[in-house]
C-alpha positions in Angstrom: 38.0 -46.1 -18.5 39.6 -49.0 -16.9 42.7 -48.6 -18.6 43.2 -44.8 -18.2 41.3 -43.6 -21.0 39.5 -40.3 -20.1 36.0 -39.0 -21.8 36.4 -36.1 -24.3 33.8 -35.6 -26.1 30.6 -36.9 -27.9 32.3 -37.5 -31.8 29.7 -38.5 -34.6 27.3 -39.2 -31.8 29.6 -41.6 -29.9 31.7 -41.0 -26.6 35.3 -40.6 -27.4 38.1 -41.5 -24.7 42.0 -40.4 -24.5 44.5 -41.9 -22.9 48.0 -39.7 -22.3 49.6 -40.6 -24.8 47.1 -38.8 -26.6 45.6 -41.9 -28.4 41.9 -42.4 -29.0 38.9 -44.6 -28.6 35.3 -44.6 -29.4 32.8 -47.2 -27.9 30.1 -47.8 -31.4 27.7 -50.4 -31.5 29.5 -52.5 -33.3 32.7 -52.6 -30.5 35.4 -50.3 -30.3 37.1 -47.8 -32.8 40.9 -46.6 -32.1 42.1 -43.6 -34.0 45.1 -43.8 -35.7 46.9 -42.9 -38.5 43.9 -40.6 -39.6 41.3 -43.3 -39.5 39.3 -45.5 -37.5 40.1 -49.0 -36.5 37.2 -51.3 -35.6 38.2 -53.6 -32.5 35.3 -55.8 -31.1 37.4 -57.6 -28.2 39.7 -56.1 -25.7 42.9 -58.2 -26.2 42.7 -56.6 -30.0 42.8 -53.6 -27.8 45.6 -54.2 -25.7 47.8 -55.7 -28.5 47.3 -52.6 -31.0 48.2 -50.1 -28.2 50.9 -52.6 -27.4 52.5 -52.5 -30.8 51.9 -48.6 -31.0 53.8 -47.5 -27.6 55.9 -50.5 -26.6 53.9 -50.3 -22.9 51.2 -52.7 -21.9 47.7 -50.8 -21.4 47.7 -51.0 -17.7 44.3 -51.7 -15.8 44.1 -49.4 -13.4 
């Protein structure tokens, strides 16, 4: 939520987040999950987080 991600919905019984560029993030047990590409990628620390979205949209996730 810090970072601009919005809630959306409960997805396979987790809370799934958007940002505006329309990318998305579920919080598991097991860390994080991004969307993209038409799966899930697990990401357990933040700085994973940061660099994927990074290398995706050429902007740094901004903490808002």
């Amino acid at each position: 939520v810090n970072f601009g991600f919005v809630f959306t919905e409960i997805f396979q019984g987790f809370n799934q987040y958007r940002n505006t560029n329309v990318l998305y993030l579920s919080i598991t047990p097991n860390g994080f999950e991004f969307f993209f590409n038409y799966k899930w990628i697990n990401i357990k620390y933040v700085h994973q987080l940061q660099n994927l979205y990074f290398a995706l949209t050429n902007e740094e996730l901004k903490l808002i």
